[in-house]
N, CA, C and O of each residue as an XYZ file, in Angstrom:
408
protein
N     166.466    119.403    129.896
C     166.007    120.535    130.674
C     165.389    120.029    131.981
O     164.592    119.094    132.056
N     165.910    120.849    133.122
C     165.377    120.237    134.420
C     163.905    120.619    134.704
O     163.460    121.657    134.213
N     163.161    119.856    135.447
C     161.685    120.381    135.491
C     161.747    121.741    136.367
O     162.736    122.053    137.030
N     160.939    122.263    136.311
C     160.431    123.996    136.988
C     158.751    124.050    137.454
O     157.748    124.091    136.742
N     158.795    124.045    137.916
C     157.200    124.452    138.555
C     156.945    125.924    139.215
O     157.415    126.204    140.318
N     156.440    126.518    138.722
C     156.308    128.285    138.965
C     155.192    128.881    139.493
O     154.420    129.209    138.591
N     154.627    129.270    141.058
C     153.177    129.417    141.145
C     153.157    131.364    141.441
O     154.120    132.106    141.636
N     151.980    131.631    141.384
C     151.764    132.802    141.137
C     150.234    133.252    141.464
O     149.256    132.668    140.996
N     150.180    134.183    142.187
C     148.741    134.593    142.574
C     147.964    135.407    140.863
O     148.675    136.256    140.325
N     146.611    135.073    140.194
C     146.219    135.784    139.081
C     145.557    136.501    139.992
O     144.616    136.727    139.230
N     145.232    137.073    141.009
C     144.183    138.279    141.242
C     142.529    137.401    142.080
O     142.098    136.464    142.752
N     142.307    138.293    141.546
C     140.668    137.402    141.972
C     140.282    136.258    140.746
O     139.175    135.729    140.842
N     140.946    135.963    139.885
C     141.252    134.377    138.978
C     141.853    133.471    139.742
O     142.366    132.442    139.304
N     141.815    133.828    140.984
C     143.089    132.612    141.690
C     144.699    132.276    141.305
O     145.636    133.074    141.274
N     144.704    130.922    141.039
C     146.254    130.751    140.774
C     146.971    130.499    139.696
O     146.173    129.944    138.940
N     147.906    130.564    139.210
C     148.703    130.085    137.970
C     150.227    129.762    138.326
O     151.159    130.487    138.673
N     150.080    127.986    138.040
C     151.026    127.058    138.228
C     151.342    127.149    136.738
O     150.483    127.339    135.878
N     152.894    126.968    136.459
C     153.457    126.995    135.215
C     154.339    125.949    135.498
O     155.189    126.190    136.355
N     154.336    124.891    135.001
C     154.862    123.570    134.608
C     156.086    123.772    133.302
O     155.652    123.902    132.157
N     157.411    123.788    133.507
C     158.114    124.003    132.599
C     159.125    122.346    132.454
O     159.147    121.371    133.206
N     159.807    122.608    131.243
C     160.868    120.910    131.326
C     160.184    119.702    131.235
O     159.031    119.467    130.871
N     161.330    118.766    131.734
C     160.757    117.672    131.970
C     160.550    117.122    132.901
O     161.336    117.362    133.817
N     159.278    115.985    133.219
C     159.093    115.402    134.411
C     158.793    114.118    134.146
O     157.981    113.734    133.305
N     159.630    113.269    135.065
C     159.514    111.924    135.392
C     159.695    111.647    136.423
O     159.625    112.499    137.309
N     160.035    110.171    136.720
C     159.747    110.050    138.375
C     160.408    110.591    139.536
O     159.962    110.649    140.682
N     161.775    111.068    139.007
C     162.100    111.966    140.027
C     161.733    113.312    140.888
O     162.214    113.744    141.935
N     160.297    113.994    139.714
C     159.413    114.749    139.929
C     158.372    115.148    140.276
O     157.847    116.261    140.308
N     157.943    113.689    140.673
C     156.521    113.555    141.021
C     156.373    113.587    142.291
O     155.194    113.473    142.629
N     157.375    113.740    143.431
C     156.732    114.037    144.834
C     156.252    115.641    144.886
O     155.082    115.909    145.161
N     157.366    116.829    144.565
C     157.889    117.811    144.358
C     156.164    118.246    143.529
O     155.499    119.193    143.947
N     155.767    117.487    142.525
C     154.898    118.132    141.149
C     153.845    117.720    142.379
O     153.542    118.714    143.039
N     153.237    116.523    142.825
C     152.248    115.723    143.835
C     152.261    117.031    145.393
O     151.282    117.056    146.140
N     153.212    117.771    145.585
C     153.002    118.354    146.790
C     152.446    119.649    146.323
O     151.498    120.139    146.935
N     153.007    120.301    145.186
C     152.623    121.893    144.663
C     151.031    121.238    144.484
O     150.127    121.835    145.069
N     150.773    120.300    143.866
C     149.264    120.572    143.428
C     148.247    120.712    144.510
O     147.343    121.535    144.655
N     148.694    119.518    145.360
C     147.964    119.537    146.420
C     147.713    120.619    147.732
O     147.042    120.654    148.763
N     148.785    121.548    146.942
C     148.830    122.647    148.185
C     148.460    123.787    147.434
O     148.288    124.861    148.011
N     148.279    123.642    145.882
C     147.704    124.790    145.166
C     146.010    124.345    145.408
O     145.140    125.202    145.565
N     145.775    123.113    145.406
C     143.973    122.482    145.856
C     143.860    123.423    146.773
O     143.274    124.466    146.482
N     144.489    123.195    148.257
C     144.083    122.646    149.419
C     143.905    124.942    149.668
O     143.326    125.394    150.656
N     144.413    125.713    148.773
C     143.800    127.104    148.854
C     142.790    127.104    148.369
O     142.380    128.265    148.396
N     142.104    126.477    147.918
C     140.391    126.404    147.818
C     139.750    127.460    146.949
O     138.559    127.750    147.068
N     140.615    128.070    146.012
C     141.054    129.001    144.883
C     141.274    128.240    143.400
O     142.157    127.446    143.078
N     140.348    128.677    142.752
C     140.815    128.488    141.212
C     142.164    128.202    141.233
O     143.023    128.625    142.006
N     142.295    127.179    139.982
C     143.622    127.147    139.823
C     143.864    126.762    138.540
O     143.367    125.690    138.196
N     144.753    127.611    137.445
C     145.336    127.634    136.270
C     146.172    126.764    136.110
O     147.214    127.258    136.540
N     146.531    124.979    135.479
C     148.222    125.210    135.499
C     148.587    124.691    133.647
O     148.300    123.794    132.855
N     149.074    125.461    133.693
C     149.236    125.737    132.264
C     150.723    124.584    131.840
O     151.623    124.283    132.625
N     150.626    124.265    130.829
C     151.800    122.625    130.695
C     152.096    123.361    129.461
O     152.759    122.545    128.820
N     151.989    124.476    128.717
C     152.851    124.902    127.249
C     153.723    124.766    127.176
O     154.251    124.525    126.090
N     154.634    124.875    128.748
C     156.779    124.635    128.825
C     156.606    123.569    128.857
O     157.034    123.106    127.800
N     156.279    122.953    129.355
C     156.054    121.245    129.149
C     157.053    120.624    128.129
O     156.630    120.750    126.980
N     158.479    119.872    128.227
C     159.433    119.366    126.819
C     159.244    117.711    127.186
O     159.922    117.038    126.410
N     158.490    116.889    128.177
C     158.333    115.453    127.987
C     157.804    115.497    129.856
O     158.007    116.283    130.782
N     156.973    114.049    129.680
C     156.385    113.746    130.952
C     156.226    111.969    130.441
O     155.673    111.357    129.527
N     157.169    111.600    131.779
C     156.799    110.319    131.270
C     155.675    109.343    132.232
O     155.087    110.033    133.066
N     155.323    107.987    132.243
C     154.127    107.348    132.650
C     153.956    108.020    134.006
O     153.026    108.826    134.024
N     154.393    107.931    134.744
C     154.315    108.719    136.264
C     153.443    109.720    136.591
O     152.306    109.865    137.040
N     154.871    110.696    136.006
C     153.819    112.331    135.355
C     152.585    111.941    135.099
O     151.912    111.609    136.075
N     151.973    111.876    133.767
C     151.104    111.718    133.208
C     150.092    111.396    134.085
O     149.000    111.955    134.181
N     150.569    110.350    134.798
C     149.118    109.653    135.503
C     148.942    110.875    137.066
O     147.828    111.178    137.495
N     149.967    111.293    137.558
C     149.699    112.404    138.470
C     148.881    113.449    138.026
O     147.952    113.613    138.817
N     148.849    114.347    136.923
C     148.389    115.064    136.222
C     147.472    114.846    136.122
O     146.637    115.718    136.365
N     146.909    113.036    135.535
C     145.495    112.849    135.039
C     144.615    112.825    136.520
O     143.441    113.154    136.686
N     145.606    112.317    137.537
C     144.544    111.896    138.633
C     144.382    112.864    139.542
O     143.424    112.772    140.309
N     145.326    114.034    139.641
C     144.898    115.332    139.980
C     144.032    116.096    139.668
O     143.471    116.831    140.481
N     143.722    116.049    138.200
C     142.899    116.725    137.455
C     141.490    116.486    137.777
O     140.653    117.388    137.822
N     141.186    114.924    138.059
C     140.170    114.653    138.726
C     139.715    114.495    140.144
O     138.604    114.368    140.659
N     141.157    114.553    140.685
C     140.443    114.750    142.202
C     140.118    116.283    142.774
O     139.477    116.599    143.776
N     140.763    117.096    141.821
C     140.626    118.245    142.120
C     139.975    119.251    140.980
O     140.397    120.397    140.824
N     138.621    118.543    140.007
C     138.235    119.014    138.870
C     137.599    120.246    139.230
O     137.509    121.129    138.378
N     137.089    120.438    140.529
C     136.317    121.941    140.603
C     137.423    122.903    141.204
O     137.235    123.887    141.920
N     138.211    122.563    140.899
C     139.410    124.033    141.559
C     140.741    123.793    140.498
O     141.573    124.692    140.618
N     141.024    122.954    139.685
C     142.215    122.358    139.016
C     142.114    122.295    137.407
O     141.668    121.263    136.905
N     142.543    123.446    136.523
C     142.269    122.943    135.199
C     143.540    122.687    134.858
O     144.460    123.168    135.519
N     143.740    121.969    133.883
C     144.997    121.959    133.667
C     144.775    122.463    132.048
O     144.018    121.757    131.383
N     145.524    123.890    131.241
C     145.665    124.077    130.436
C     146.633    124.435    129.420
O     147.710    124.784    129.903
N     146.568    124.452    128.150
C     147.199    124.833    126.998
C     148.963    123.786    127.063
O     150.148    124.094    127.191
N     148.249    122.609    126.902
C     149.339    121.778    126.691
C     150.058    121.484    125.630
O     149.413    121.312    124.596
N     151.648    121.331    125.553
C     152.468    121.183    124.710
C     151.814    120.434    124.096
O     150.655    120.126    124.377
N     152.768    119.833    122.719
C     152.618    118.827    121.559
C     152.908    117.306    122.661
O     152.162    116.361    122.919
N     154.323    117.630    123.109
C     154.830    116.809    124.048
C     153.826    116.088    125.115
O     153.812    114.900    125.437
N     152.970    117.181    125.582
C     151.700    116.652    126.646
C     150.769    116.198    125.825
O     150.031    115.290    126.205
N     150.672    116.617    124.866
C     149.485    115.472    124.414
C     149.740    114.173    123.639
O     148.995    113.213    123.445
N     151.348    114.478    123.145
C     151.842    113.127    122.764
C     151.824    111.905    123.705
O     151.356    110.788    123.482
N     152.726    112.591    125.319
C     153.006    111.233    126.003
C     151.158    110.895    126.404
O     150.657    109.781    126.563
N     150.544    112.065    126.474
C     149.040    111.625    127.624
C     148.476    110.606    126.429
O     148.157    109.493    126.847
N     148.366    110.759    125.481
C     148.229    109.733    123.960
C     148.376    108.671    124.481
O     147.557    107.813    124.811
N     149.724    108.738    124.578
C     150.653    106.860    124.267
C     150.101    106.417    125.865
O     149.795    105.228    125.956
N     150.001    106.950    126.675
C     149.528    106.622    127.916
C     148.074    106.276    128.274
O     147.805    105.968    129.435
N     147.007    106.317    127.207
C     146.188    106.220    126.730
C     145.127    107.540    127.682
O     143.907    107.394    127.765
N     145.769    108.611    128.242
C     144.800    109.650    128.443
C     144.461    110.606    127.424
O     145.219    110.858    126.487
N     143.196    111.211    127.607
C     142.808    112.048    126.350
C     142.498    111.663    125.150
O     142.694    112.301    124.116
N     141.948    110.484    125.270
C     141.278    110.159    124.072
C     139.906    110.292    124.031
O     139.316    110.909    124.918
N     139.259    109.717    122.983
C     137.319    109.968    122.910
C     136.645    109.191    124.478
O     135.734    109.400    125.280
N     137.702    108.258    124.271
C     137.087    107.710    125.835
C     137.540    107.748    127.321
O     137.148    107.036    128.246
N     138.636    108.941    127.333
C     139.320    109.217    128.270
C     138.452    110.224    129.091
O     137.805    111.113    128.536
N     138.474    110.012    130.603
C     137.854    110.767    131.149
C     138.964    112.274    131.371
O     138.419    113.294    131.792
N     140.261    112.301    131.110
C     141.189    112.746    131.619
C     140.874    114.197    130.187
O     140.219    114.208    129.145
N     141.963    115.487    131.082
C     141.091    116.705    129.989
C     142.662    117.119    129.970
O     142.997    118.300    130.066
N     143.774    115.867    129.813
C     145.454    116.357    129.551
C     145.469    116.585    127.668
O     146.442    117.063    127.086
N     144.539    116.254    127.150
C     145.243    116.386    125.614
C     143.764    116.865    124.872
O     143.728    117.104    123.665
């Protein structure tokens, strides 16, 4: 399944990015420009990873390091099995992970 990225105004909740498929490195300029331009509206922002079917080391680490450069405007929620599998093996989201992917 090809990756999809879907953005959407919620109202006065701000935004909701929907992350569908898969993403690897061919996805990460494309995934690296939506986030930064969903930040840079200075608006809440939802992005929900449930379509989420695999993200490999790349992904993962975009995701994790977005999440923190942009923790007061950027949640990233309700992640697949898949997102918390690869953020696992990638060692994000664990007890000692600062990262909030799994």
């Amino acid at each position: 399944m090809v990756a999809g990225i879907g953005v959407r105004e919620r109202g006065e909740e701000g935004v909701l990015v929907e992350l569908r498929g898969e993403f690897d490195q061919h996805d990460l300029a494309n995934l690296r420009e939506i986030l930064d331009s969903v930040a840079a509206l200075d608006r809440p922002a939802l992005v929900d990873l449930a379509g989420v079917t695999f993200l490999d080391v790349g992904a993962v680490r975009e995701l994790a390091l977005r999440s923190q450069l942009y923790a007061h405007r950027l949640t990233l929620h309700n992640p697949s099995w898949q997102v918390r599998a690869s953020a696992a093996a990638c060692g994000f989201g664990g007890a000692r992970s600062r990262s909030t992917l799994a």
